[in-house]
C-alpha positions in Angstrom: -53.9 -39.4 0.7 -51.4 -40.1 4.1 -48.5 -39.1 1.6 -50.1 -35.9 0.3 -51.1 -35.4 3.4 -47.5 -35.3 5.3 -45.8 -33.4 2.3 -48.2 -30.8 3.0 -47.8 -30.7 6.8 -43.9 -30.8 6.0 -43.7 -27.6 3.6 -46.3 -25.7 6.0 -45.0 -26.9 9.5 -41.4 -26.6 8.9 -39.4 -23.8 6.9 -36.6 -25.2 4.9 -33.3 -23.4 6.1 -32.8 -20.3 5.0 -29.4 -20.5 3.2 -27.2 -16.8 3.3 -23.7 -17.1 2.6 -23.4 -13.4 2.0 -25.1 -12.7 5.3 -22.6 -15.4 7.4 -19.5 -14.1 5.5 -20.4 -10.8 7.3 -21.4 -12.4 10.4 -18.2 -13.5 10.4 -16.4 -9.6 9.5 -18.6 -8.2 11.6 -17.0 -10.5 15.0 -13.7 -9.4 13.8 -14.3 -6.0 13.1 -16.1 -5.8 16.9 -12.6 -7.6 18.7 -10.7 -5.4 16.6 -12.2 -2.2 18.2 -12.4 -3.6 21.3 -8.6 -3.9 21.5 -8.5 -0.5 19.4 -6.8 -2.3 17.0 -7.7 0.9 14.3 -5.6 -1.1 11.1 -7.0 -4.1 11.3 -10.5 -2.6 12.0 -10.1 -0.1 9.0 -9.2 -2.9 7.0 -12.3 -5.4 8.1 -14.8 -1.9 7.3 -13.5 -1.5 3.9 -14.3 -5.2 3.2 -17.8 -4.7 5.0 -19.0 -2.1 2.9 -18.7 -4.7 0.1 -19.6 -7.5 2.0 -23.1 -5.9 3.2 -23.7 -5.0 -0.5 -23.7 -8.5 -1.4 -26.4 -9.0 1.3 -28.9 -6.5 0.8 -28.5 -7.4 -3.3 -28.7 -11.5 -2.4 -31.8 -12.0 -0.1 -32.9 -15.5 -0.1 -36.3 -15.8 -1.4 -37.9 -17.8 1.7 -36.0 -15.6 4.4 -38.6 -15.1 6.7 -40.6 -11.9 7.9 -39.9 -9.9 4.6 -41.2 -6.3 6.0 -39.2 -6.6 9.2 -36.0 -7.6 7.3 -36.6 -4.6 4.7 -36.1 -1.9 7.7 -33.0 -4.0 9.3 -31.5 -3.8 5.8 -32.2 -0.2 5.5 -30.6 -0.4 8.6 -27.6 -2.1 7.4 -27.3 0.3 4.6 -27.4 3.0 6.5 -24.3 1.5 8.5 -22.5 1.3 5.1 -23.0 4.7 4.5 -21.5 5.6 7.9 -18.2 3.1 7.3 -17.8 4.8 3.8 -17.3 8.3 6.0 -14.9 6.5 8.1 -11.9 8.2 7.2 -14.1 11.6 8.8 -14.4 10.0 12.4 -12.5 9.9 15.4 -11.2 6.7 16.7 -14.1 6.3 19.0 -16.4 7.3 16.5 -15.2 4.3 14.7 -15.1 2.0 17.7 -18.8 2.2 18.1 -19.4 2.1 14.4 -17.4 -0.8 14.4 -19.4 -2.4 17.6 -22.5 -2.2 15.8 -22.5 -4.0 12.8 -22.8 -7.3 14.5 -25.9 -6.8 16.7 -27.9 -5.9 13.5 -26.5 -8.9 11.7 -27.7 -11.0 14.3 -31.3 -9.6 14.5 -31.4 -10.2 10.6 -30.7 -13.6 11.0 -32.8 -14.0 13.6 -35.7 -12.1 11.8 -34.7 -13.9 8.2 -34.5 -17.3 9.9 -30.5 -17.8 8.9 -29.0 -19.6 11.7 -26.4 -17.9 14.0 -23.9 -20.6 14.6 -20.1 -19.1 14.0 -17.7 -21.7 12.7 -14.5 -20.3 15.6 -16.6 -19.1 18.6 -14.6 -16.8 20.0 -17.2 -15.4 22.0 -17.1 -18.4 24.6 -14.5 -18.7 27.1 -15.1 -22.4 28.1 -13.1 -23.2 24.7 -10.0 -21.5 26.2 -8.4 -23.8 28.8 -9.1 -26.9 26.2 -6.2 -26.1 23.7 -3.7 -26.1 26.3 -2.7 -22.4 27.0 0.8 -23.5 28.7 1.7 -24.2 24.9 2.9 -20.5 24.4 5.4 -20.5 27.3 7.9 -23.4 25.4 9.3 -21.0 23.3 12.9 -19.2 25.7 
């Protein structure tokens, strides 16, 4: 009975992980595509959309079967589609056109992890700047 018993609290209390690799491949584009336009960097970023529009059809065709809150994550993938359609037209917009199109991508990533239950950990945070006096910035200068 006590074993039965904590199985079952286990598989209702506690999800397992939900497991996206297509999703964190394109949380990953999706940070360099948003530096990229930050710096207006339009090759790199033209580059990084190309391989989105691929990347975010490997997503929406890959949905883990126990990602959470499946009618909430069926409009942020519509979403996301609709963001694909948008990249494919890039070669129609203006460079600041494509800087907010570029901008965008990762917010709705993030709010289908959140709403699929994929956790948002990136493997190089580059969003934190407490990493950047740790690796010893004075390295650049050797090179006369």
């Amino acid at each position: 009975m006590t074993l039965i018993g904590a199985v079952a609290l286990v598989s209702c209390g506690e999800k397992a992980e939900v497991k996206w690799p297509e999703l964190n491949s394109l949380d990953d584009l999706s940070v360099k595509v948003e530096q990229a336009a930050l710096v207006h960097d339009h090759e790199t970023q033209n580059q990084l959309l190309e391989n989105a529009t691929v990347i975010i059809a490997d997503v929406i065709a890959h949905v883990p079967e126990n990602a959470q809150n499946p009618e909430q994550l069926a409009v942020l993938l519509k979403d996301l589609a609709a963001l694909s359609d948008e990249i494919e037209k890039k070669d129609t917009l203006g460079h600041d056109e494509l800087d907010s199109l570029a901008q965008a991508i990762h917010p709705v990533v993030a709010l289908i992890m959140e709403t699929s239950g994929v956790p948002h950990v990136h493997e190089n945070p580059l969003h934190t700047s407490d990493h950047g006096d740790e690796h010893g910035h004075h390295d650049h200068h050797h090179d006369h």
